[in-house]
C-alpha positions as CSV (number, residue, x, y, z in Angstrom):
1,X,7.5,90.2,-0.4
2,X,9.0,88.3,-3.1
3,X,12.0,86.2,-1.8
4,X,15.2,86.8,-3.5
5,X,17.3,83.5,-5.3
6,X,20.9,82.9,-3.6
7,X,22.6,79.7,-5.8
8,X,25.6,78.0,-3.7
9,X,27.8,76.9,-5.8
10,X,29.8,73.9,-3.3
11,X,28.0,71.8,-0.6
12,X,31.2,71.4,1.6
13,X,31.4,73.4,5.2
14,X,31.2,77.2,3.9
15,X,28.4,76.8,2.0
16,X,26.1,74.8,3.9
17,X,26.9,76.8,6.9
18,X,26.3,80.0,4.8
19,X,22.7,78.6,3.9
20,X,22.3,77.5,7.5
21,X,22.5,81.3,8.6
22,X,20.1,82.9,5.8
23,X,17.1,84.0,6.4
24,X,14.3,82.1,4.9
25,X,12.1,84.3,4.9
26,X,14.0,86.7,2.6
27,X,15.3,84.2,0.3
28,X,15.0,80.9,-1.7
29,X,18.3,78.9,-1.9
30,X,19.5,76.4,-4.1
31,X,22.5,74.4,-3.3
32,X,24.3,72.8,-5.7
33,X,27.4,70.3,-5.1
34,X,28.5,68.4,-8.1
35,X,29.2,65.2,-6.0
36,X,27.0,62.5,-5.0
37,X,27.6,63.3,-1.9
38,X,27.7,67.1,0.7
39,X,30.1,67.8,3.2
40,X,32.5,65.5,2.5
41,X,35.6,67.2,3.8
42,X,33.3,67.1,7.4
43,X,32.9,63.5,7.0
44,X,36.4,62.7,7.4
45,X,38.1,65.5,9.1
46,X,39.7,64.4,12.3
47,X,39.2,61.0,11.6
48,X,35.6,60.9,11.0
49,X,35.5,63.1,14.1
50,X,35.1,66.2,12.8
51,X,38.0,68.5,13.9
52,X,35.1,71.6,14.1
53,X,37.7,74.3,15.2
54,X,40.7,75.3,17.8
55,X,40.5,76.7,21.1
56,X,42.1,79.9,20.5
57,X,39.8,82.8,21.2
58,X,41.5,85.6,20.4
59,X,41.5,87.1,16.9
60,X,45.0,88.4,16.7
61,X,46.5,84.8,17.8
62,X,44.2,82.9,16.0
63,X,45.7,84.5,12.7
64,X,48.7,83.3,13.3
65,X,48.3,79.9,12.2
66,X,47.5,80.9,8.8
67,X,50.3,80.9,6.0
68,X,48.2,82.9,3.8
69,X,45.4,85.4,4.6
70,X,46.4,86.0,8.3
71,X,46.2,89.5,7.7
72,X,42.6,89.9,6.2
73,X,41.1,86.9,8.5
74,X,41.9,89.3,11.5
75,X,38.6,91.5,10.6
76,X,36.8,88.6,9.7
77,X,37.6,86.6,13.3
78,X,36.5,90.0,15.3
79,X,33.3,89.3,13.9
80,X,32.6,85.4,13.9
81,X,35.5,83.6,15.9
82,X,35.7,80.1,17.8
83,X,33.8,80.6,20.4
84,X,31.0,81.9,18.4
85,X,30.7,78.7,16.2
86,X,30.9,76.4,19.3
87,X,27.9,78.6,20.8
88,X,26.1,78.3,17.5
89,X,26.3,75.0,18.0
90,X,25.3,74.3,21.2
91,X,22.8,76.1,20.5
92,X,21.7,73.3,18.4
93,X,22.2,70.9,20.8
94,X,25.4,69.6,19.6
95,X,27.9,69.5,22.4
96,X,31.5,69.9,22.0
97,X,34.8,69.3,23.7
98,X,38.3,70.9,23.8
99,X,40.7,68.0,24.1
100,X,44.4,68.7,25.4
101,X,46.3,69.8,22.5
102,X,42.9,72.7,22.1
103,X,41.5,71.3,18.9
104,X,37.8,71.3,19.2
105,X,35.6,67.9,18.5
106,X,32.0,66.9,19.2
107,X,31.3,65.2,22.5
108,X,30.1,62.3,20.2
109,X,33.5,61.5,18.5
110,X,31.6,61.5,15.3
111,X,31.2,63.7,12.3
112,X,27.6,62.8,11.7
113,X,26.5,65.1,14.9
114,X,28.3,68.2,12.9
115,X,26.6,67.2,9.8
116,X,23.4,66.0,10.6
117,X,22.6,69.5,12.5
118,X,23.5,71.3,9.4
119,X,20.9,69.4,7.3
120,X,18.1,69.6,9.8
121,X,19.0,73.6,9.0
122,X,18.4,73.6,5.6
123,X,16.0,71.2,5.5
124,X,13.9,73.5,8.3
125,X,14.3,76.5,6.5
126,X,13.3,74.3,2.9
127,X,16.2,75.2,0.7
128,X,17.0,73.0,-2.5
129,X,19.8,70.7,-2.5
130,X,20.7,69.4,-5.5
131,X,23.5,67.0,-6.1
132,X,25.9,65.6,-9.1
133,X,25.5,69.2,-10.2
134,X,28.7,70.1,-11.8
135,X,29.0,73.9,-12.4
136,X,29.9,74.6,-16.1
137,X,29.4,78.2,-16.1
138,X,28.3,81.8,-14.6
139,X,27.2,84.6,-17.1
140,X,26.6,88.1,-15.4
141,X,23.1,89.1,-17.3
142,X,22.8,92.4,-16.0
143,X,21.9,92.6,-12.5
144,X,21.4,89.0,-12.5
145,X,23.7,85.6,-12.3
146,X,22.6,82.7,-15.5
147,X,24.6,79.1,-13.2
148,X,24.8,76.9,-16.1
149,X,25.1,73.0,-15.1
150,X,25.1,70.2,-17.4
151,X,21.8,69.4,-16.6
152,X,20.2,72.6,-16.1
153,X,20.3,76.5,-15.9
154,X,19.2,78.5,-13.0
155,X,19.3,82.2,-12.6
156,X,20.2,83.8,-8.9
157,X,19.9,87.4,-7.8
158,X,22.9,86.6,-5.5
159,X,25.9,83.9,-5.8
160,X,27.7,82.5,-3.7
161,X,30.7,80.4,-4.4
162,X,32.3,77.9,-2.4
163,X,33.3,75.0,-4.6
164,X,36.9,74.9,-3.7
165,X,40.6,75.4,-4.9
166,X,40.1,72.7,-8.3
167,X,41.3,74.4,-11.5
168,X,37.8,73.6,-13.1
169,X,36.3,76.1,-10.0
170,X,39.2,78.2,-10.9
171,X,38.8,78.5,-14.5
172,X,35.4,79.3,-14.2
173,X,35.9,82.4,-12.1
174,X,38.6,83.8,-14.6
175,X,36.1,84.0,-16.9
176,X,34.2,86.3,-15.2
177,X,37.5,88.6,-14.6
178,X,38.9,87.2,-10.9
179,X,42.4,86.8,-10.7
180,X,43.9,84.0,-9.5
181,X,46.8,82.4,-7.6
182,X,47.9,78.5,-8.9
183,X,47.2,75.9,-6.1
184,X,49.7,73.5,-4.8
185,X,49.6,71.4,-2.3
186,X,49.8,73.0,1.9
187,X,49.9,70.0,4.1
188,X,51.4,67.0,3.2
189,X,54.2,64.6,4.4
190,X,57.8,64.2,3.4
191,X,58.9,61.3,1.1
192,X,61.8,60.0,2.4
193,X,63.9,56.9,2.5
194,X,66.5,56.4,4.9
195,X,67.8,53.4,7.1
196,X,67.4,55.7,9.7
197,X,63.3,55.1,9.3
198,X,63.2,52.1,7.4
199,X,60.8,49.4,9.4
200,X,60.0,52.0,11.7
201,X,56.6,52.7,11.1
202,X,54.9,54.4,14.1
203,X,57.5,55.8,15.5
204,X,57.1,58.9,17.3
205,X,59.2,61.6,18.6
206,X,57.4,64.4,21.4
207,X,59.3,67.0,20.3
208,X,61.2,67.0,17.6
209,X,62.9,69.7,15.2
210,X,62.4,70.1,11.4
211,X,64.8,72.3,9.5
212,X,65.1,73.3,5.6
213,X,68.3,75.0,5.2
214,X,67.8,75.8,1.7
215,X,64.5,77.6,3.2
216,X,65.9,78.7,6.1
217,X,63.2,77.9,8.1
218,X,63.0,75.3,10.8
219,X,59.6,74.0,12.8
220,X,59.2,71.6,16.3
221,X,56.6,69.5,17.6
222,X,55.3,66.2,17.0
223,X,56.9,64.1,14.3
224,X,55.7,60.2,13.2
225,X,57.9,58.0,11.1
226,X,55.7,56.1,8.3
227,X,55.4,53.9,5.6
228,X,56.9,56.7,3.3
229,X,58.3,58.9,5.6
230,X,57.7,61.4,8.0
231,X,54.6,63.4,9.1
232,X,52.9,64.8,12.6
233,X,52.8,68.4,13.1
234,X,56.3,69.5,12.7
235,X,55.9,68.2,9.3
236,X,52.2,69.3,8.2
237,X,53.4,73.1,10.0
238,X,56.4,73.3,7.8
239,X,54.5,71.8,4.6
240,X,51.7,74.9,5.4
241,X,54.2,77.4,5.9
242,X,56.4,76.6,3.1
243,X,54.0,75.4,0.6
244,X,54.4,77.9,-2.3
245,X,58.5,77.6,-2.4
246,X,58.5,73.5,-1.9
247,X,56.3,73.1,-4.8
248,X,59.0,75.1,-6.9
249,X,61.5,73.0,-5.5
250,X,59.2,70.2,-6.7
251,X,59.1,68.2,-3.4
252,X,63.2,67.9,-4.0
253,X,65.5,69.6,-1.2
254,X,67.3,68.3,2.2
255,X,66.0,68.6,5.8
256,X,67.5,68.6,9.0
257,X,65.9,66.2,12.2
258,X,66.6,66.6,16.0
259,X,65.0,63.7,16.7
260,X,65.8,64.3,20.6
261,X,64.7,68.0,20.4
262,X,67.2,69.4,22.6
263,X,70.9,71.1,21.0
264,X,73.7,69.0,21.0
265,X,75.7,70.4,23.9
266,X,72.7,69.3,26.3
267,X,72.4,65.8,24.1
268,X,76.2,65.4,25.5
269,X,75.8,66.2,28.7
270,X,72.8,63.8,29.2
271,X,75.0,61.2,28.0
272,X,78.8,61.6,29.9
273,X,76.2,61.9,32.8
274,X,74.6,58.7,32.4
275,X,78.4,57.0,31.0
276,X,79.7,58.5,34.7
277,X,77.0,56.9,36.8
278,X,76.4,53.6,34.7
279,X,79.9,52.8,33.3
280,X,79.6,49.0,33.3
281,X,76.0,48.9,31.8
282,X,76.0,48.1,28.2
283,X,75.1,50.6,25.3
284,X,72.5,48.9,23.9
285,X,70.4,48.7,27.3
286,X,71.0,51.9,28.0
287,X,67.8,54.4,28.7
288,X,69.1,57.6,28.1
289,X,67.4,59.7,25.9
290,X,63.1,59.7,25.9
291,X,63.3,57.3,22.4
292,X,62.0,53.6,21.7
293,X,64.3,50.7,22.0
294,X,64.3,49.9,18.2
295,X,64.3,53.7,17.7
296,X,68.0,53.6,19.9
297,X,69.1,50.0,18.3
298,X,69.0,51.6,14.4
299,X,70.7,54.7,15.8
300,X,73.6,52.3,17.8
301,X,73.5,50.5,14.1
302,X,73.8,53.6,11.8
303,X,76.7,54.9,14.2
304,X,78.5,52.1,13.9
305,X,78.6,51.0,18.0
306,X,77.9,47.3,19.5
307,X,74.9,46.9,21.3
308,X,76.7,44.5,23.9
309,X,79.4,47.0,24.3
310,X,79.7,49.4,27.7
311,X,79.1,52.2,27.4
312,X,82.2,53.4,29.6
313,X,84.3,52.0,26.3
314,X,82.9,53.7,23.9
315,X,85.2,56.1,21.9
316,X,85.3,59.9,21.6
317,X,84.4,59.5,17.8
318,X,81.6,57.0,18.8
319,X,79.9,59.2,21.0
320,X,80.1,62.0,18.6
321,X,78.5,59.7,15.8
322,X,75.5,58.5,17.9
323,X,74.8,62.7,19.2
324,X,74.8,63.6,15.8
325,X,72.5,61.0,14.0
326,X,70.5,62.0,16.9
327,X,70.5,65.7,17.0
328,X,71.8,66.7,13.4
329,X,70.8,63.9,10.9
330,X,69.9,65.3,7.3
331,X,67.7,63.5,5.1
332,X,66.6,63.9,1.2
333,X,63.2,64.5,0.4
334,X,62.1,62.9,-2.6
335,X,58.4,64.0,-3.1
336,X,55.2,64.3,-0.4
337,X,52.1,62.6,0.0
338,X,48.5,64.5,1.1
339,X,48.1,64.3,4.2
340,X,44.8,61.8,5.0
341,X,41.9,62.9,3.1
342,X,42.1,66.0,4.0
343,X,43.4,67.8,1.1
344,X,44.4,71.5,2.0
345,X,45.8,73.8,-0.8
346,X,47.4,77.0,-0.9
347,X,46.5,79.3,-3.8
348,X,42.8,79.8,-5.4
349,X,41.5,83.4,-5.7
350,X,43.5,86.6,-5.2
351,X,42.7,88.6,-1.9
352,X,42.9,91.6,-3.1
353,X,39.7,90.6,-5.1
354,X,37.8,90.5,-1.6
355,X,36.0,93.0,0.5
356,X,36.4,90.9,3.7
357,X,33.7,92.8,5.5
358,X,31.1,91.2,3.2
359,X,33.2,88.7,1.4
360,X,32.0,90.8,-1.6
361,X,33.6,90.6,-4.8
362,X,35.1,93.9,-5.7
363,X,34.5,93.3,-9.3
364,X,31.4,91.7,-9.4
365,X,28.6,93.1,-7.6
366,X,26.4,89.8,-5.6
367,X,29.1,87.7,-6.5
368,X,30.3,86.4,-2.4
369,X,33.0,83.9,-1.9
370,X,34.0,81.6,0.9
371,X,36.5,78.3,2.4
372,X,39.1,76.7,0.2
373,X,38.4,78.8,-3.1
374,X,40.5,81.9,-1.8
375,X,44.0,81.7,-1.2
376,X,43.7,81.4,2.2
377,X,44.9,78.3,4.5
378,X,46.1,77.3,7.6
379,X,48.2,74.9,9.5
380,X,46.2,71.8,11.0
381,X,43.8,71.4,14.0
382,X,40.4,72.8,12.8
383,X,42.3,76.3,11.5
384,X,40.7,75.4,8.2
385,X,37.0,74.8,9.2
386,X,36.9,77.6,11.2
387,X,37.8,80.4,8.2
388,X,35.2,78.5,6.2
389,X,32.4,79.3,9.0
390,X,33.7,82.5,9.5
391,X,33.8,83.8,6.1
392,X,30.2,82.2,5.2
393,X,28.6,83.6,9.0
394,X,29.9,87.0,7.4
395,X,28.0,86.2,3.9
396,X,24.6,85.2,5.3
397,X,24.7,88.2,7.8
398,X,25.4,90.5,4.9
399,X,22.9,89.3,2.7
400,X,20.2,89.0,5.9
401,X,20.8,92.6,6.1
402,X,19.7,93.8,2.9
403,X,16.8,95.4,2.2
């Protein structure tokens, strides 16, 4: 039996783990990635750890932490979820671990273990790799796909395109009739200066709360001051959920920290309680709230308050100053930076395009698509990764199933 030609356009996660599922014995793949370079984005993710997934196992909350495409990725996680890419790679002898906050690493804190397994795949099964092969164009020639490069021209019975979100990717598609959604960037850190964070680099807060009024949404968890600004989850959540309406705002608008993470009225009573049972002990010694020394000092500084001063002498108006830098400071946001190098983006092909039971094209028959090309994307902690091995398991099971 002849062996049908699947061209993957994209050598990131989704289409190397697509090609790692196919059968060989039904098909000849080519994939080609137009850097020097494959799996990139693995490489660096978590560090150079490789962030593979989350521990969330459960389809309906595992959609959740998705801005976009939570509602389609619910079909596509009852078939291929966490649990079923950690299994598929044990199987592979690649041991993993879930660390405490449930984000999903290999044992061997190193990216290399993800992608050196995913080689030895393709390089069993003797698919092509080619690389610096920049995708120009796709021509539909009846029931057949002409992948132009600027080297070369290869014809596939079946595509499979997972190059990513770029506007070149993008641009390519339209011409063969997909609708599209812009991208803009989904997580990234605020821009900000402030005295409040200035010299502060490092700085963390367990728990704090992020609010855009404008946007009327608000976010908690972990927040970092850095050399630009802010970041840490409560920052990357907020960026992911609100991506689409910050960009129109063009990275311009006002937020609202609780550095303390706790409402005002308890902020108060944590301090007259400590005043009452350490009235002689000065301000700026004082351990009352879960924040760093130098953290405290530019807060005393901001609100106007000696350090040396006790704190049984401080005045009404003082103690009002130093709650609300602490529990209702507002910032401006003056622009955003990516987060890392691990450049998410919200936008890319138009769901409705998709049969997500195949990851089918509606439009073009053969034509599959998978990862950071839809407009699908998801809050930190593997969330990403895992739609791209989801939505490629589903491809290669489809096409493994033809006859």
């Amino acid at each position: 039996m002849q062996r049908k030609k699947v061209i993957i356009i994209g050598g990131g996660a989704a289409g190397f783990f697509c090609a790692a599922n196919l059968d060989e014995k039904k098909f000849e793949v080519l994939i080609l990635e137009q850097n020097s370079d494959v799996l990139q984005k693995v490489k660096i993710s978590g560090g150079g750890r490789c962030n593979v997934s989350h521990a969330c196992f459960d389809a309906r909350d595992l959609v959740n932490f998705y801005p976009r495409g939570n509602k389609e990725l619910r079909s596509v996680f009852s078939r291929f979820q966490p649990a079923d890419m950690m299994q598929w790679l044990e199987n592979r002898n690649v041991e993993l671990k879930i660390e405490s906050d449930n984000r999903i690493f290999p044992v061997s804190n190193s990216s290399s273990s993800i992608i050196n397994c995913f080689v030895d795949e393709i390089q069993n099964k003797k698919f092509e790799v080619k690389n610096q092969q920049s995708v120009q164009k796709i021509i539909k020639e009846n029931d057949k796909y002409l992948v132009k490069t600027k080297i070369e021209e290869s014809k596939a019975d079946f595509v499979v395109f997972t190059s990513g979100s770029a506007p070149k990717s993008l641009k390519i598609l339209e011409e063969l009739n997909f609708k599209t959604v812009p991208p803009v960037p989904s997580l990234f850190t605020f821009n900000i200066k402030d005295e409040v964070l200035k010299d502060l680099m490092g700085t963390s807060f367990l728990n704090a709360e992020v609010a855009i009024p404008a946007l009327k949404m608000e976010e908690s968890g972990p927040m970092l001051i850095t050399h630009w600004g802010l970041s840490g989850p409560a920052i990357l959540k907020i960026s992911a959920w609100k991506a689409l309406e910050l960009a129109k705002l063009k990275y311009q608008f006002e937020i609202l920290i609780n550095f303390l993470g706790i409402d005002i009225e308890t902020a108060e009573d944590l301090f007259i309680n400590f005043k009452e049972n350490n009235p002689k002990k000065a301000i700026g010694t004082s351990k009352i709230f879960d924040i760093t020394n130098r953290f405290w000092h530019r807060i005393l500084w901001l609100s106007k308050v000696d350090l040396n001063k006790n704190i049984s002498q401080l005045t009404k108006i003082e103690i009002q100053n130093l709650i609300e830098n602490l529990c209702k400071r507002k910032l401006k946001v003056t622009g955003k930076s990516t987060y890392k190098d691990e450049f998410v983006t919200a936008g890319g092909v138009d769901l409705k395009e998709i049969n997500f039971k195949t990851m089918e094209s509606k439009n073009n028959e053969n034509f599959y698509l998978a990862g950071e090309v839809l407009n699908i994307d998801a809050v930190t902690g593997g969330f990403n990764f895992q739609a791209c091995w989801s939505e490629a398991w589903i491809i290669a099971e489809t096409l493994n199933q033809k006859k």
